[in-house]
N, C-alpha and C positions, 0 to 999 in steps of 0.2 A: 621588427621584433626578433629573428634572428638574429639579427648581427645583435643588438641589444644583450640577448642570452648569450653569445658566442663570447662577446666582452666582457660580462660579469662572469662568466665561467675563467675565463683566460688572468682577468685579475682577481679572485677566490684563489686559484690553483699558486698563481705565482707567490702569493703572499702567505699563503699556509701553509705552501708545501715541503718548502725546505726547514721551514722551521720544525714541524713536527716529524720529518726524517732526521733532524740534528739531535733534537730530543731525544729520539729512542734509542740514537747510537752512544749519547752521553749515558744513556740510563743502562746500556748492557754490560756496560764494566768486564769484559771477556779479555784474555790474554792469549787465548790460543789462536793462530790465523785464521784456520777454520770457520773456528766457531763466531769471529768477527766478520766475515762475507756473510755467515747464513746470519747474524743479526742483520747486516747490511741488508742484506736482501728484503728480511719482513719489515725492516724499518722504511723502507722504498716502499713494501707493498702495503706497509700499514700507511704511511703517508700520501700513496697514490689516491688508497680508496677514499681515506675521509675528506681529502682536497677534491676529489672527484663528486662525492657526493655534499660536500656544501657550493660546492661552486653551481653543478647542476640545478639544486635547489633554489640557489639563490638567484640562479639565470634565468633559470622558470618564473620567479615570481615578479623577478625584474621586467621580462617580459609579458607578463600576466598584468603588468601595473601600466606598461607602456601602455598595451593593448586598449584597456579600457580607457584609458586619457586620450587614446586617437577615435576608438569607436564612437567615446560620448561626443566628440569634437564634429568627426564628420556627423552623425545623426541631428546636431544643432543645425551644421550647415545644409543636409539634406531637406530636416525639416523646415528651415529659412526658406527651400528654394520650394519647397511643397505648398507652402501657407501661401507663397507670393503667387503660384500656380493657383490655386485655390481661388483666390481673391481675383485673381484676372478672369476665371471662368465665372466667377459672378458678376462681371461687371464693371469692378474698380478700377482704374486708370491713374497712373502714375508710376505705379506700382514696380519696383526694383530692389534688387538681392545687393549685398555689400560682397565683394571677396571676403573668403576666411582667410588666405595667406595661408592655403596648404598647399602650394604645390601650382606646378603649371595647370594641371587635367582640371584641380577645381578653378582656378581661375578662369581658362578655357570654358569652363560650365557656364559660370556666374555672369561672362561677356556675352557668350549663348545667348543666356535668358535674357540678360538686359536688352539685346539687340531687337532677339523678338517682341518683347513690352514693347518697343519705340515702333518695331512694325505694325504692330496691333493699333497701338495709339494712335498712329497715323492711318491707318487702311480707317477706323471709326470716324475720324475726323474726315478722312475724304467719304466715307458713305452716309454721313451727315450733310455735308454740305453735296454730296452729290442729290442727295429726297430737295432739297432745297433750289438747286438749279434747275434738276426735271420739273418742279413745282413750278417755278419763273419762268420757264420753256412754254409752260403746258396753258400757262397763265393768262398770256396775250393772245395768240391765234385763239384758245375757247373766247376768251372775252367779246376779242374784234367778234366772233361768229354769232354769240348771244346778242351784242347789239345790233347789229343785221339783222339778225331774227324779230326782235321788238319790233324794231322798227318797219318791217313789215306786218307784222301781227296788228301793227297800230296802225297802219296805213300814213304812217307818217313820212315814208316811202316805194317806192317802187321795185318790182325787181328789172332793173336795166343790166345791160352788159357789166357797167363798171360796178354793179351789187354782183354779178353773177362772179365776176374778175376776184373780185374781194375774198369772199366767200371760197371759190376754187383754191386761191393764191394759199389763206390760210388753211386751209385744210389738206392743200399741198405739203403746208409747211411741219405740218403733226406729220405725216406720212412720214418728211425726209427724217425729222428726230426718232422715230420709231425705227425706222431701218438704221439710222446710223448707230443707236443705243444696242442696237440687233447685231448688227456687226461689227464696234468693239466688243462685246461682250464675245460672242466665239472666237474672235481674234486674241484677245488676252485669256480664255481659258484653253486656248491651243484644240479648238473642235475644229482649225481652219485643215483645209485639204490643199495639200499644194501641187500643184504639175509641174514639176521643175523642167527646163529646158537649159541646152547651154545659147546664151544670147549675146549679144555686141549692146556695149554698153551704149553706144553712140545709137545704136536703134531705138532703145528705149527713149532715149533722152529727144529724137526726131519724131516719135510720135506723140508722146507729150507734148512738145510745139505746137506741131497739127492740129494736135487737137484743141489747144487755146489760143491760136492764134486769130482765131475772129471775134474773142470776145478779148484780145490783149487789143486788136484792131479797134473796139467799139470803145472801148475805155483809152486809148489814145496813148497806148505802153506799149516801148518798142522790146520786144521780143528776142533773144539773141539765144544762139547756140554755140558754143564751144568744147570739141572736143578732143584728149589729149592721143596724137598715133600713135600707132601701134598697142593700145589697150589689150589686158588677155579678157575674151567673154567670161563671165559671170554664171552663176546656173542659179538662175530663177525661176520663180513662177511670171512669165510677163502678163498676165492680168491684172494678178496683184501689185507687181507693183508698177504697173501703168495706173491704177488704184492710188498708190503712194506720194504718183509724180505727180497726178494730178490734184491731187489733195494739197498738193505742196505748193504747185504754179498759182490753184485757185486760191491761196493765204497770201500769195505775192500779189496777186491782181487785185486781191479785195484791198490791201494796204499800203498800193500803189497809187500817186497821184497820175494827174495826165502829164501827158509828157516826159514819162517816168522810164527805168526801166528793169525791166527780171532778165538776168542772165543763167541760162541754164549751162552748167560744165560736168565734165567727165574727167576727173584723173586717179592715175595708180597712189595709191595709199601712202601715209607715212612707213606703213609694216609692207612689209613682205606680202604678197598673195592677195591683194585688198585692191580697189575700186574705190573711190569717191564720189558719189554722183550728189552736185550741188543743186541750191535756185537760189540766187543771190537776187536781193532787189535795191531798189532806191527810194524803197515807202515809209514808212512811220517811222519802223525801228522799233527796239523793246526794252525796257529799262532794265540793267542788270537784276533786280530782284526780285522780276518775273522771268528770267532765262529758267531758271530750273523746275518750273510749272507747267509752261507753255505746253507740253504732251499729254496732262493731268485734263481730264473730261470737263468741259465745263470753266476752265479756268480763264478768266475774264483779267485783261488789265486796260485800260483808258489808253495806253499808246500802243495796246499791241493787238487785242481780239476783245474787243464792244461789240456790243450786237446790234450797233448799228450798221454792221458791214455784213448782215445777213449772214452770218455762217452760225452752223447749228450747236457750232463748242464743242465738236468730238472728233471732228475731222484728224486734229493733231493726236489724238489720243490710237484713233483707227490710224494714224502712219506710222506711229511706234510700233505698235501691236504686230501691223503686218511687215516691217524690218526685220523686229526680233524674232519671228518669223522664220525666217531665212537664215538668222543666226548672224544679220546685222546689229546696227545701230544706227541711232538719228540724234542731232545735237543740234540746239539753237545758237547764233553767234550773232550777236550787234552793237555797235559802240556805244548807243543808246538813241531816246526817241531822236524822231528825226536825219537819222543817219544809215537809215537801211538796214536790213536782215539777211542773215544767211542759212541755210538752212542744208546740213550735210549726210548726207544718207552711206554710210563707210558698210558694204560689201564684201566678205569672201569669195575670192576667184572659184573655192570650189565650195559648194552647200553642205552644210553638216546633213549626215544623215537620219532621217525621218524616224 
């Protein structure tokens, strides 16, 4: 709006001003020298002022017209971004602003808002089908348990070991989904407490072994460790993500055949200052169009996490949780079914701080 008035000031003054100093010095008709500089002069000053003051005028109102042509302009695109705010806090879904084409800042706004509608649309969408999975979870173990019950009630059986076995298993099995539901949820709103230490990445990665290697024994999966010398330790929490590793190993054994096998590796990162701690296996594999879900609670694919391979569906969601955590990251990698999984956990040599 400045520059606006500064312009229409600068072209008023140029276009009036000599003319009506020309004007006044034809119209003074004087002969003495004198008395032609003191015309000169009032004809400067009388030309100055009237240039001065329509140009001002005219600047002002140029700017006064700018003005209102931007203010109605942003207030349309304000109140576009108000309505669409409005509309999503009731409910509506779809919901998206167009650019005005004012400027980077309202663009920048308008990608803002759209950005967030797509995160909203999606967080609904997964806490839809999340009431939905806990439902299917919660669905089988009560069922199996009400019909044991009947059929006790009925005497149409006994209570033997294997009703007692039955009955324990599932209602084991509520337990483990209730604690796991319990602990992604503090994990992903960050109530987690971490004890960081500085640790050897190859420690981690050997007791993770340890610890499944008699059920990698029982399932008939050869077990392998590799890891890169010379590693710089890491500063984590080793609970957590002995937590992590085993979440990870137990997704390779579950989709592992016999005679298979999970390799567990350690090496220094693409970047600078990073760690890679892998489990690569030789099990099912996951088809490109479930890579980018597989971490998502619940999320089921036929060649990657069915639940016929007994896991509770949160496990990959609590590995994320507890990575980012640490101020990692976790990423799935496979050629597809039947060609095995990888599964990469990328570390900072030093832990951001808490």
């Amino acid at each position: 709006m400045l520059a606006t008035a500064a312009l229409t000031a600068w072209l008023v003054a140029g276009a009036i001003g000599p003319s009506i100093f020309h004007a006044h010095l034809l119209a003074s008709q004087v002969d003495d020298p004198d008395a032609a500089v003191e015309h000169a002069e009032l004809a400067f000053r009388t030309a100055s002022a009237v240039a001065l003051a329509l140009s001002l005028t005219l600047g002002a109102a140029a700017a006064f017209a700018v003005s209102v042509v931007l203010t109605r302009r942003i207030g349309r695109s304000l109140a576009s971004v108000a309505t669409a705010a409005h509309r999503i806090a009731q409910g509506a879904v779809g919901v998206r602003v167009e650019s005005p084409d004012m400027g980077a800042e309202f663009t920048a706004l308008t990608d803002a808002f759209n950005r967030m509608a797509d995160r909203l649309d999606e967080s609904e969408r997964l806490r839809g089908r999340l009431i939905s999975d806990v439902a299917h979870e919660l669905r089988t173990p009560v069922a199996t348990i009400n019909l044991a019950l009947e059929a006790l009630e009925d005497g149409v059986a006994q209570l033997t070991p294997a009703t007692v076995e039955v009955l324990r298993a599932q209602g084991n099995r509520l337990v483990r989904l209730s604690e796991d539901l319990a602990s992604v949820t503090r994990a992903e709103s960050g109530a987690l407490t971490l004890d960081v230490t500085q640790t050897e990445p190859g420690d981690l990665l050997e007791q993770a072994l340890l610890a499944a290697r008699d059920r990698a024994a029982q399932a008939g999966v050869d077990l392998v460790l590799d890891v890169e010398p010379g590693l710089p330790r890491i500063t984590v929490d080793p609970d957590r993500m002995a937590q992590v590793l085993g979440n990870l190993v137990d997704n390779a054994l579950r989709h592992t055949p016999r005679d298979g096998r999970v390799a567990l590796a350690a090496v220094r990162g693409d970047h600078p200052g990073h760690v890679v701690l892998s489990v690569t296996d030789t099990g099912t594999g996951i088809a490109a169009e479930h890579l980018p879900h597989v971490f998502e609670r619940f999320y089921r694919a036929d060649s990657a996490r069915d639940r016929e391979h007994g896991g509770s569906g949160v496990g990959l969601a609590i590995t994320r949780a507890l990575v980012e955590a640490h101020g990692g990251r976790v990423s799935a990698h496979s050629v597809g079914p039947g060609e095995g999984a990888r599964f990469e956990v990328t570390l900072p040599v030093v832990a951001p701080a808490s």
